[in-house]
SEVEX-581990 format. One record per residue: x negated, y, z negated of N, C-alpha, C in turn; residue in one letter. Coordinates in steps of 0.2 Angstrom, whole numbers. Each point is the difference from the previous one (the first is absolute). Layout:
<atoms>
n.xx: X	n.yy: Y	n.zz: Z	ca.xx: X	ca.yy: Y	ca.zz: Z	c.xx: X	c.yy: Y	c.zz: Z	type: a
...
</atoms>
This chain:
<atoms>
n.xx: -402	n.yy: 525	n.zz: -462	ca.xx: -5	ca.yy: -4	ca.zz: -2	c.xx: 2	c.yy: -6	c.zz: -4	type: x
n.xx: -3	n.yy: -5	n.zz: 2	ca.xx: -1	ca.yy: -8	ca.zz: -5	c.xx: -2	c.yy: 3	c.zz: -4	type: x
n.xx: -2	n.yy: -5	n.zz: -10	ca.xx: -6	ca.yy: 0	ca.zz: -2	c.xx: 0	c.yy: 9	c.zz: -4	type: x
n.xx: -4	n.yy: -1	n.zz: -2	ca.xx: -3	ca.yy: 7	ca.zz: -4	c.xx: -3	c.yy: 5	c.zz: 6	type: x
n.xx: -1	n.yy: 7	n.zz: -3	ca.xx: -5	ca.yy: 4	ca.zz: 2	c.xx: -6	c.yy: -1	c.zz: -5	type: x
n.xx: -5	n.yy: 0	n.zz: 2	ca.xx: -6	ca.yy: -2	ca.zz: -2	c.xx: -2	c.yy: 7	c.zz: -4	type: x
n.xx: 1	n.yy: 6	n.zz: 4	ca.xx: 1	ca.yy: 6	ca.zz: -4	c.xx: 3	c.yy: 2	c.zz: -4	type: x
n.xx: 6	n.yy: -4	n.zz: -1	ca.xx: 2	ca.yy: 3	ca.zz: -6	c.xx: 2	c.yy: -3	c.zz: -5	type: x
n.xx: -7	n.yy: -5	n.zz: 0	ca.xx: 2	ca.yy: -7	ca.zz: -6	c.xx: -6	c.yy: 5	c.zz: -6	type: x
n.xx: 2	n.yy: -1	n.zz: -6	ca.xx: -6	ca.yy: 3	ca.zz: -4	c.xx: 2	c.yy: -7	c.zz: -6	type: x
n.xx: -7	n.yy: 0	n.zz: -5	ca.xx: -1	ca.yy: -5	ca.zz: -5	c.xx: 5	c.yy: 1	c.zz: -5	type: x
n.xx: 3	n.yy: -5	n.zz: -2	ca.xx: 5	ca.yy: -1	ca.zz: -4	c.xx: 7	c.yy: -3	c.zz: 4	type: x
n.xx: 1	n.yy: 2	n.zz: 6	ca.xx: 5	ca.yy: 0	ca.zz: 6	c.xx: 3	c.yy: -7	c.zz: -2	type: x
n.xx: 5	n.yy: -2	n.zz: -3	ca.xx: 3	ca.yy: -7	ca.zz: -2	c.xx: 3	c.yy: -3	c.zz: 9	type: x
n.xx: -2	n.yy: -7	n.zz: -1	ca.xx: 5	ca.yy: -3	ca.zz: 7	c.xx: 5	c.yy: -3	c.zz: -1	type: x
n.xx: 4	n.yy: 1	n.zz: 3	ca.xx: 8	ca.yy: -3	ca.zz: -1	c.xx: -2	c.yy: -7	c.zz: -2	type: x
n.xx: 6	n.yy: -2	n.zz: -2	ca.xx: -1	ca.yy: -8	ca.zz: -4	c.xx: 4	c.yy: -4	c.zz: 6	type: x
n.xx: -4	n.yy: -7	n.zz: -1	ca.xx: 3	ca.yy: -5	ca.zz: 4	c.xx: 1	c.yy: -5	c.zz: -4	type: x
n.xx: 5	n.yy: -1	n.zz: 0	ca.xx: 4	ca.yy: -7	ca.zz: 0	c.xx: -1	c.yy: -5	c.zz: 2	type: x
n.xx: -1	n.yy: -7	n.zz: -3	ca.xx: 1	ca.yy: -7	ca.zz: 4	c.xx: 4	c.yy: -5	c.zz: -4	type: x
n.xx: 7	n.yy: -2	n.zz: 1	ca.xx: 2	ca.yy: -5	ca.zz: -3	c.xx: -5	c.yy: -10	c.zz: 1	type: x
n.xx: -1	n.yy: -1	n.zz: -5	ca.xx: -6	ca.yy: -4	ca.zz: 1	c.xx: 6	c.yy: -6	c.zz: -1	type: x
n.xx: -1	n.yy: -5	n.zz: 9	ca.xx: 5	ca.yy: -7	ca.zz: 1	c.xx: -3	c.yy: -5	c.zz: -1	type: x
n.xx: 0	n.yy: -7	n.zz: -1	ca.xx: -4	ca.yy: -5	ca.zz: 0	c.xx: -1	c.yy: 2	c.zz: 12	type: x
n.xx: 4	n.yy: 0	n.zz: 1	ca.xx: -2	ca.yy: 2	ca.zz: 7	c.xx: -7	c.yy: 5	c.zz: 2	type: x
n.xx: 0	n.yy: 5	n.zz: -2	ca.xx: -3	ca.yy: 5	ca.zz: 1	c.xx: -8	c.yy: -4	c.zz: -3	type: x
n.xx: 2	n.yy: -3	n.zz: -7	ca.xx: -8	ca.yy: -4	ca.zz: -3	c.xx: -3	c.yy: -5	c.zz: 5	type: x
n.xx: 5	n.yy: -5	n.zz: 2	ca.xx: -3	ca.yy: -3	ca.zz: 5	c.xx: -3	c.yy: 1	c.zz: 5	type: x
n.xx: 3	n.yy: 5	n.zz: 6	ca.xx: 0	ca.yy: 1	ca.zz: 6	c.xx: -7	c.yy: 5	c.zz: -1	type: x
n.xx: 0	n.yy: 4	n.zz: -4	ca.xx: -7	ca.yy: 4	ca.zz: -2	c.xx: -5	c.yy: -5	c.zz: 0	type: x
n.xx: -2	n.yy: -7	n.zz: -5	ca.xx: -2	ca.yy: -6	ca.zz: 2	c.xx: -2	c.yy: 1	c.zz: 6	type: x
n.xx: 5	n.yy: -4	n.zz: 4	ca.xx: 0	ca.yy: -4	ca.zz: 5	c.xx: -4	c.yy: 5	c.zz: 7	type: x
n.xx: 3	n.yy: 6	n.zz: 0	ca.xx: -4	ca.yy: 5	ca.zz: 3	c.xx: -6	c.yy: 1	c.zz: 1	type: x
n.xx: -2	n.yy: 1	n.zz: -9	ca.xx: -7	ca.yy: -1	ca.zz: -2	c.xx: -5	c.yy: -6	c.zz: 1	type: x
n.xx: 2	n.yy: -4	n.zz: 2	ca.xx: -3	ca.yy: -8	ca.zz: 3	c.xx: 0	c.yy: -2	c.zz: -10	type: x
n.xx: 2	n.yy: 5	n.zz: -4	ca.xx: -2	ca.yy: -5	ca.zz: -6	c.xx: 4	c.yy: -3	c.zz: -3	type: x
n.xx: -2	n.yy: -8	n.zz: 1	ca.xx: 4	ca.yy: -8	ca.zz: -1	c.xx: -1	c.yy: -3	c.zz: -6	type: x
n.xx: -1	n.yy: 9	n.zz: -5	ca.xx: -1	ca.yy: -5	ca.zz: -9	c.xx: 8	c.yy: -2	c.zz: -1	type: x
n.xx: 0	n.yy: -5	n.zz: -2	ca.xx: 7	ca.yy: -1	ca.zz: -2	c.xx: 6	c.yy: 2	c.zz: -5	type: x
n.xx: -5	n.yy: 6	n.zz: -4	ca.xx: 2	ca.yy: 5	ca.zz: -5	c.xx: 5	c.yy: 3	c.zz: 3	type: x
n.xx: -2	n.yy: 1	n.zz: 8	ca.xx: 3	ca.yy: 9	ca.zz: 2	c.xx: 6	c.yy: -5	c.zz: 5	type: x
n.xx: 2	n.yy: -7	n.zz: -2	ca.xx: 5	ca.yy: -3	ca.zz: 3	c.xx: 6	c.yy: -6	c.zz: 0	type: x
n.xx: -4	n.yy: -4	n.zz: -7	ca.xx: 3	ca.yy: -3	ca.zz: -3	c.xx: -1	c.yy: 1	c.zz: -6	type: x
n.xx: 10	n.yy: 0	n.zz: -3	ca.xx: 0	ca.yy: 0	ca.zz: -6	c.xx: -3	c.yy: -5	c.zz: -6	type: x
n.xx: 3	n.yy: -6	n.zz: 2	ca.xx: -3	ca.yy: -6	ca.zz: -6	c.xx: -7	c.yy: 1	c.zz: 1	type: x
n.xx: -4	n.yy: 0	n.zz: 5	ca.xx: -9	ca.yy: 3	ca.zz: -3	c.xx: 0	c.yy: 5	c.zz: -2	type: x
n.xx: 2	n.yy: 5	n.zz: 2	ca.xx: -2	ca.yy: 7	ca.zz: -5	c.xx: 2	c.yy: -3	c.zz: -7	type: x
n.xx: 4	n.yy: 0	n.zz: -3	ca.xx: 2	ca.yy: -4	ca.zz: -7	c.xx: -5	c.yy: -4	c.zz: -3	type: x
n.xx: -3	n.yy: -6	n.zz: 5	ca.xx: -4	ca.yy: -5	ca.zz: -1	c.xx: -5	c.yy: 3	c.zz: -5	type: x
n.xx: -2	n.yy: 7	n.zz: 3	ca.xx: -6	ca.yy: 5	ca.zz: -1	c.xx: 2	c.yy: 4	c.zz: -7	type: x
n.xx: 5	n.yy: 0	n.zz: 0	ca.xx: 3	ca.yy: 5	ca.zz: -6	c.xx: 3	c.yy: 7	c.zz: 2	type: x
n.xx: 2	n.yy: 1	n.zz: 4	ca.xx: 3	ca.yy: 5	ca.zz: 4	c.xx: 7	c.yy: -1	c.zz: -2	type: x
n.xx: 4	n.yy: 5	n.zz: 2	ca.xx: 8	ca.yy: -2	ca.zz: 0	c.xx: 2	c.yy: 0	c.zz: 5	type: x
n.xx: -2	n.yy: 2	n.zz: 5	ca.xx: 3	ca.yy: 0	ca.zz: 7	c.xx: -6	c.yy: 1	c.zz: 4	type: x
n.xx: 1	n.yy: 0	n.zz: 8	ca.xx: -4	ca.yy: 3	ca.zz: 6	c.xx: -3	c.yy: 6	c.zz: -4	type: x
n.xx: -4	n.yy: 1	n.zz: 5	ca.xx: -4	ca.yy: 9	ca.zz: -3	c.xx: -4	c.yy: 1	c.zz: 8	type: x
n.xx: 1	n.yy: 9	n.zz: 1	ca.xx: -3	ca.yy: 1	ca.zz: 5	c.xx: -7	c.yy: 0	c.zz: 0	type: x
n.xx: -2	n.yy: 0	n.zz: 7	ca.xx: -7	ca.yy: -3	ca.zz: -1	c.xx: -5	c.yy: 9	c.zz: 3	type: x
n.xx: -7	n.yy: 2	n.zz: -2	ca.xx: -3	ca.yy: 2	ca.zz: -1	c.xx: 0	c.yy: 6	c.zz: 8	type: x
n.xx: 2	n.yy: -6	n.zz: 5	ca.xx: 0	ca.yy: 4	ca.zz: 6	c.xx: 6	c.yy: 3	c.zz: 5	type: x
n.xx: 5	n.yy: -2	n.zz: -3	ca.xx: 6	ca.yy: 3	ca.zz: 0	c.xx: 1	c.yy: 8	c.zz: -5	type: x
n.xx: -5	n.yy: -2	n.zz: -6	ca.xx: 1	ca.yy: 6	ca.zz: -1	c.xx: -5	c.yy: 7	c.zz: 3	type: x
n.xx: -3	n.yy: -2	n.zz: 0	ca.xx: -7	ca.yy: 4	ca.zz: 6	c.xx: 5	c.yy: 4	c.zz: 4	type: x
n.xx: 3	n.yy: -4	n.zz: 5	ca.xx: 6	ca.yy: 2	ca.zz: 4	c.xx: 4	c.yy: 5	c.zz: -2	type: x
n.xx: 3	n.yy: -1	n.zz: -5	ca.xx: 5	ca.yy: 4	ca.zz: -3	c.xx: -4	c.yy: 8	c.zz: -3	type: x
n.xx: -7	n.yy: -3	n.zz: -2	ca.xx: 1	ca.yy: 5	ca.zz: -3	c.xx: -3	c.yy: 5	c.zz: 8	type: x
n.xx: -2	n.yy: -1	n.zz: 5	ca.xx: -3	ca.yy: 2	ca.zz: 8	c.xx: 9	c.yy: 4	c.zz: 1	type: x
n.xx: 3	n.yy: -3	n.zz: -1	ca.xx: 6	ca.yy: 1	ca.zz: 3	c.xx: 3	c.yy: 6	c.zz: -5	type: x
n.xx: -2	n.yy: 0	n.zz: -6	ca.xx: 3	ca.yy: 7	ca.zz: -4	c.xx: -3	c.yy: 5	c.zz: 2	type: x
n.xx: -7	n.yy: -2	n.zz: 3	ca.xx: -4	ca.yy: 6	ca.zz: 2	c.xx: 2	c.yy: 5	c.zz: 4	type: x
n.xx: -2	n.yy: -6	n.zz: 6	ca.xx: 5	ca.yy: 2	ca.zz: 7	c.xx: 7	c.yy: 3	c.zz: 2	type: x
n.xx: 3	n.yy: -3	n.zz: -4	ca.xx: 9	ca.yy: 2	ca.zz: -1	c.xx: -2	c.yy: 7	c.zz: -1	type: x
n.xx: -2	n.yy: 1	n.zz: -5	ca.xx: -1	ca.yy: 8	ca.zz: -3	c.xx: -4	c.yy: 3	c.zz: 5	type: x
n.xx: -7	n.yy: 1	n.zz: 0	ca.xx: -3	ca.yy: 3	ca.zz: 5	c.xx: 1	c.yy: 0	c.zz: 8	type: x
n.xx: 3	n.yy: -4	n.zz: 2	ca.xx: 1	ca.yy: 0	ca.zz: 7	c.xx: -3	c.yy: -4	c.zz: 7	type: x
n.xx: 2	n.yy: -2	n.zz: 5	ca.xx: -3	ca.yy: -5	ca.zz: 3	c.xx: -9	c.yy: 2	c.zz: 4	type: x
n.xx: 1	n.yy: 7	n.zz: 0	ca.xx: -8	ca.yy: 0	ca.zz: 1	c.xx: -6	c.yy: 0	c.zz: -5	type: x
n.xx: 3	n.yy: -5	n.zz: -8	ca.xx: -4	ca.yy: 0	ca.zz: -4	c.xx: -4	c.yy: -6	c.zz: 1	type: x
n.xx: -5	n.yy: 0	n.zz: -2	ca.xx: -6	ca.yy: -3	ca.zz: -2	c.xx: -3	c.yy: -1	c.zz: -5	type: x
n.xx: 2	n.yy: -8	n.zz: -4	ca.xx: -3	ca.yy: -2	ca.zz: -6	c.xx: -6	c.yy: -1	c.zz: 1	type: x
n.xx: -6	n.yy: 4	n.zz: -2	ca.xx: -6	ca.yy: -1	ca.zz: -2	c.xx: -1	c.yy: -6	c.zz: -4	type: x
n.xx: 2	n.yy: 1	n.zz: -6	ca.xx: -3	ca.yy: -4	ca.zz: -6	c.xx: 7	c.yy: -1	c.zz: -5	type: x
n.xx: 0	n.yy: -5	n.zz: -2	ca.xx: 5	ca.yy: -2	ca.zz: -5	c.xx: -4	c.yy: -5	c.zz: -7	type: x
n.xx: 2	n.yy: 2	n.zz: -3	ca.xx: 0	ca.yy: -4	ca.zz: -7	c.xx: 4	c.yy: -2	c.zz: -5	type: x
n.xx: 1	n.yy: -6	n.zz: -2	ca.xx: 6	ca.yy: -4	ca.zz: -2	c.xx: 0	c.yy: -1	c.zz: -7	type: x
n.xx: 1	n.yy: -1	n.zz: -5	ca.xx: -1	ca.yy: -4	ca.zz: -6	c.xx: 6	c.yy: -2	c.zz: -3	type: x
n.xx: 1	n.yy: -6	n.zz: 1	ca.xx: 6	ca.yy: -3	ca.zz: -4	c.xx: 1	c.yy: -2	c.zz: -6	type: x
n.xx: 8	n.yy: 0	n.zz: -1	ca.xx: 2	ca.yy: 3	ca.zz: -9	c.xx: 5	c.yy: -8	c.zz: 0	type: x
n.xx: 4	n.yy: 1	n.zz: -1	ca.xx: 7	ca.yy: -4	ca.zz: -3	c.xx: 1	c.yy: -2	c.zz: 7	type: x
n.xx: 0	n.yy: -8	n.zz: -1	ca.xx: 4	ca.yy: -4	ca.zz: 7	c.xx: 6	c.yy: 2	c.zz: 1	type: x
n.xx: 2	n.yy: 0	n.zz: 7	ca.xx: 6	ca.yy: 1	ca.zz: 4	c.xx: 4	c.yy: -4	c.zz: 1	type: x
n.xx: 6	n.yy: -3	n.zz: -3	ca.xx: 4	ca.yy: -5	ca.zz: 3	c.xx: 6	c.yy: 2	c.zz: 3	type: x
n.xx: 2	n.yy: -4	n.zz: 3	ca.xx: 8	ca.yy: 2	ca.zz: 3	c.xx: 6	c.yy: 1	c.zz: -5	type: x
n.xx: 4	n.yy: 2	n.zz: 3	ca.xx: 4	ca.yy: 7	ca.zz: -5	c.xx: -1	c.yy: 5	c.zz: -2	type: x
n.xx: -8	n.yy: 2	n.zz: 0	ca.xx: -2	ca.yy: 7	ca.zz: -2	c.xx: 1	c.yy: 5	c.zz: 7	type: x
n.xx: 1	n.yy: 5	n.zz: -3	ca.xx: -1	ca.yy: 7	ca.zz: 3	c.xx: -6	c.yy: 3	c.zz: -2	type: x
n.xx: -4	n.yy: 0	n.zz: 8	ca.xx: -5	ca.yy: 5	ca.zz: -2	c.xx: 0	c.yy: 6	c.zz: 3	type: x
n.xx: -2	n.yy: 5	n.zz: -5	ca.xx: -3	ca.yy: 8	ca.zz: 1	c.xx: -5	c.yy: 1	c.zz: 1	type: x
n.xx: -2	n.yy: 4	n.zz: 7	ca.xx: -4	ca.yy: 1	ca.zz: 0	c.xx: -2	c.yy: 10	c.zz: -2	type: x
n.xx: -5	n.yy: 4	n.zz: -1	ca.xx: 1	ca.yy: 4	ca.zz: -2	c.xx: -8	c.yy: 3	c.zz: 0	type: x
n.xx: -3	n.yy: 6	n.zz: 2	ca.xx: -7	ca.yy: 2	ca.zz: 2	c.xx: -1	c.yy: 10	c.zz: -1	type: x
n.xx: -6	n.yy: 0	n.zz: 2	ca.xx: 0	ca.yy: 7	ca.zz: 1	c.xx: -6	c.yy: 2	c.zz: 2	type: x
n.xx: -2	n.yy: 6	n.zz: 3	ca.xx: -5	ca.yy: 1	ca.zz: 4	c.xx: -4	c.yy: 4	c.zz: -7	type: x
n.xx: -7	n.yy: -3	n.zz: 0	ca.xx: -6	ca.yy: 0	ca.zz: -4	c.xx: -5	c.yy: 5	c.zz: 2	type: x
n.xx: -1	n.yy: 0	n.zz: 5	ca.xx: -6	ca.yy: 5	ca.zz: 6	c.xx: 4	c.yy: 0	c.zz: 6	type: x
n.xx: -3	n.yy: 7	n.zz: 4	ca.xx: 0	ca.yy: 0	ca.zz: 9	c.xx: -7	c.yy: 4	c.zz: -2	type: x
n.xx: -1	n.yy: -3	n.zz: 7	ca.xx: -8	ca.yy: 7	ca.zz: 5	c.xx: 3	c.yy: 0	c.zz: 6	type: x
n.xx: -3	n.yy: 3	n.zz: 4	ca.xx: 1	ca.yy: 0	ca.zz: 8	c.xx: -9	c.yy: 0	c.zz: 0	type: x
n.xx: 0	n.yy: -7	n.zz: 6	ca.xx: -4	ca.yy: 4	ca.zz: 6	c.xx: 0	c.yy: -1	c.zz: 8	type: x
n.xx: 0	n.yy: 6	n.zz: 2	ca.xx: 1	ca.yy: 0	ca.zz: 7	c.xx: 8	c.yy: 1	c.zz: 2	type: x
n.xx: 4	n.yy: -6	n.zz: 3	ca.xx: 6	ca.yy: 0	ca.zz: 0	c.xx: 2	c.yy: -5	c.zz: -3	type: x
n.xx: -3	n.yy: -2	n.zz: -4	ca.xx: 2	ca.yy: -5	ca.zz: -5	c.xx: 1	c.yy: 1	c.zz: -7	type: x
n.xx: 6	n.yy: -2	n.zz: -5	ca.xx: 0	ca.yy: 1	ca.zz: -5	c.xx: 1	c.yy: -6	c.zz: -3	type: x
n.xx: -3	n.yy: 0	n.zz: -6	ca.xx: 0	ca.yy: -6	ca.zz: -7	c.xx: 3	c.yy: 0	c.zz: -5	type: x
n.xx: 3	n.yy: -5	n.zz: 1	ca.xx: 4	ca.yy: 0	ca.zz: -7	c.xx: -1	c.yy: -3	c.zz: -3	type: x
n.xx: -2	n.yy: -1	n.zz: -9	ca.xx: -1	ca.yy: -6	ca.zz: -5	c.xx: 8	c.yy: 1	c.zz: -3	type: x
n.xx: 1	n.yy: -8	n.zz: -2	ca.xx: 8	ca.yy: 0	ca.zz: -3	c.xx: -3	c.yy: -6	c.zz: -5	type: x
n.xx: 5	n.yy: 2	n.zz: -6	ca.xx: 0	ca.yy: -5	ca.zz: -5	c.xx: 6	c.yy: -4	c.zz: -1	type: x
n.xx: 3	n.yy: -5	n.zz: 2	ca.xx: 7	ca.yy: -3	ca.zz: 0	c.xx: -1	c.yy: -7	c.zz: -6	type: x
n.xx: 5	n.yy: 0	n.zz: -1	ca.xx: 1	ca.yy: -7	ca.zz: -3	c.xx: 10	c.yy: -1	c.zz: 1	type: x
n.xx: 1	n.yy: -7	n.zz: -4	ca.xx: 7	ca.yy: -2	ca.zz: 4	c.xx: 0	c.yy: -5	c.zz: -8	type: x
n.xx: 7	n.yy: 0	n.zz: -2	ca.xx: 3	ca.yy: 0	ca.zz: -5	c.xx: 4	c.yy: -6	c.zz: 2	type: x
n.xx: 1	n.yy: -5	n.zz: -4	ca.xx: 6	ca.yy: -3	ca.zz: -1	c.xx: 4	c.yy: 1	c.zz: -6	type: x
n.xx: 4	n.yy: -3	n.zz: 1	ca.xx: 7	ca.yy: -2	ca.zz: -5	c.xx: -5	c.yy: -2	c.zz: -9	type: x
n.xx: -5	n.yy: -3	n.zz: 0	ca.xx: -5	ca.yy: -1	ca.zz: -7	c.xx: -4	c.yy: 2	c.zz: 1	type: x
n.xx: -3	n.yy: 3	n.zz: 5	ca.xx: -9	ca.yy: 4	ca.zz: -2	c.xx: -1	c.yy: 3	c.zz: 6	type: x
n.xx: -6	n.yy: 2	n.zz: 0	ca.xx: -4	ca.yy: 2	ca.zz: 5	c.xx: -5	c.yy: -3	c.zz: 4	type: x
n.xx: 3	n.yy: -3	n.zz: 7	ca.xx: -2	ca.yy: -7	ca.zz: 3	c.xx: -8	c.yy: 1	c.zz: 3	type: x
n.xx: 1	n.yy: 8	n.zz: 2	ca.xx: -7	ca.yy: 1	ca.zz: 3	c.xx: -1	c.yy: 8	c.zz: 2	type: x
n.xx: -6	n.yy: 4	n.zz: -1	ca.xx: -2	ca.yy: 5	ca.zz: 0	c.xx: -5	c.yy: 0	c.zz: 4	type: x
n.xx: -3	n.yy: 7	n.zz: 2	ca.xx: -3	ca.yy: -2	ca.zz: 7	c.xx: -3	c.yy: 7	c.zz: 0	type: x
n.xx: -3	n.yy: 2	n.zz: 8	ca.xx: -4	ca.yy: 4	ca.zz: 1	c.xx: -1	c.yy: 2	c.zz: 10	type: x
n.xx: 1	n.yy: 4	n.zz: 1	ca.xx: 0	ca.yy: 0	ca.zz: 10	c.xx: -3	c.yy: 6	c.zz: -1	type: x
n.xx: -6	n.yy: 0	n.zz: 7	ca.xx: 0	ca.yy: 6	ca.zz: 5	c.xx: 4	c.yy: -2	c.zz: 5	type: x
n.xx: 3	n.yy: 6	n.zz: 2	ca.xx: 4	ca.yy: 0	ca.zz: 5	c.xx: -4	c.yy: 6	c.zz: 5	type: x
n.xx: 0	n.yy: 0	n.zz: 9	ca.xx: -1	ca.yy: 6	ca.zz: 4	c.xx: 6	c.yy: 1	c.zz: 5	type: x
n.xx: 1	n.yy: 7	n.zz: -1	ca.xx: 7	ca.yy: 2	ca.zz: 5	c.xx: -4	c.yy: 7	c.zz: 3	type: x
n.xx: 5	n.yy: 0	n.zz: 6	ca.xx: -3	ca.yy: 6	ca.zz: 3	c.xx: -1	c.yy: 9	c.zz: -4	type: x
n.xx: -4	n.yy: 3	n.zz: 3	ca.xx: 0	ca.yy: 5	ca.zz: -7	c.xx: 2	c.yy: 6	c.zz: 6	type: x
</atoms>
């Protein structure tokens, strides 16, 4: 089996940590993907202009990342219900992010189980963003 057993996830169940080396690559191309063409998330001399020290990821890139800590862990027949994002300390390149979570509630109904997870992801100076998912996997 991919993914968790849904059975025998109980509250408190920690999710493995994932890792992202943060590139000016990785900040753009998240940009670019995203159709979002602020020029924070692409060029350096305007980010500066703004008062920034560098590029910084943009809002929907990380959305992604955090969809993908889910999944990575629970397995490809998950489904994110619901996410919730709140962001802390900007992400520049160079940084290493962590990410890092744990299971909050399960129910089951039918042949479905629920997960609520509480995650947040760390850089190299603070804490970038903290968050909240329901997750369903088969039960």
């Amino acid at each position: 089996m991919i993914g968790v057993d849904f059975n025998a996830l109980k509250v408190g169940d920690e999710l493995p940590a994932m890792v992202i080396n943060v590139t000016p690559t990785r900040v753009v191309a998240g940009a670019i993907a995203s159709r979002d063409f602020m020029p924070v998330h692409q060029d350096r001399d305007f980010a500066n202009q703004q008062g920034a020290p560098d590029i910084f990821m943009n809002i929907l890139s990380d959305t992604g990342y955090c969809s993908r800590f889910l999944t990575d862990w629970a397995g490809p027949e998950t489904m994110i219900r619901r996410i919730a994002i709140k962001l802390g300390a900007p992400l520049f390149p160079g940084s290493v992010l962590t990410y890092t979570g744990e299971v909050t509630a399960t129910s089951e109904a039918g042949h479905e189980g629920t997960v609520e997870v509480a995650f947040r992801a760390r850089n190299d100076r603070a804490e970038h963003l903290s968050g909240t998912a329901t997750i369903t996997l088969p039960a």
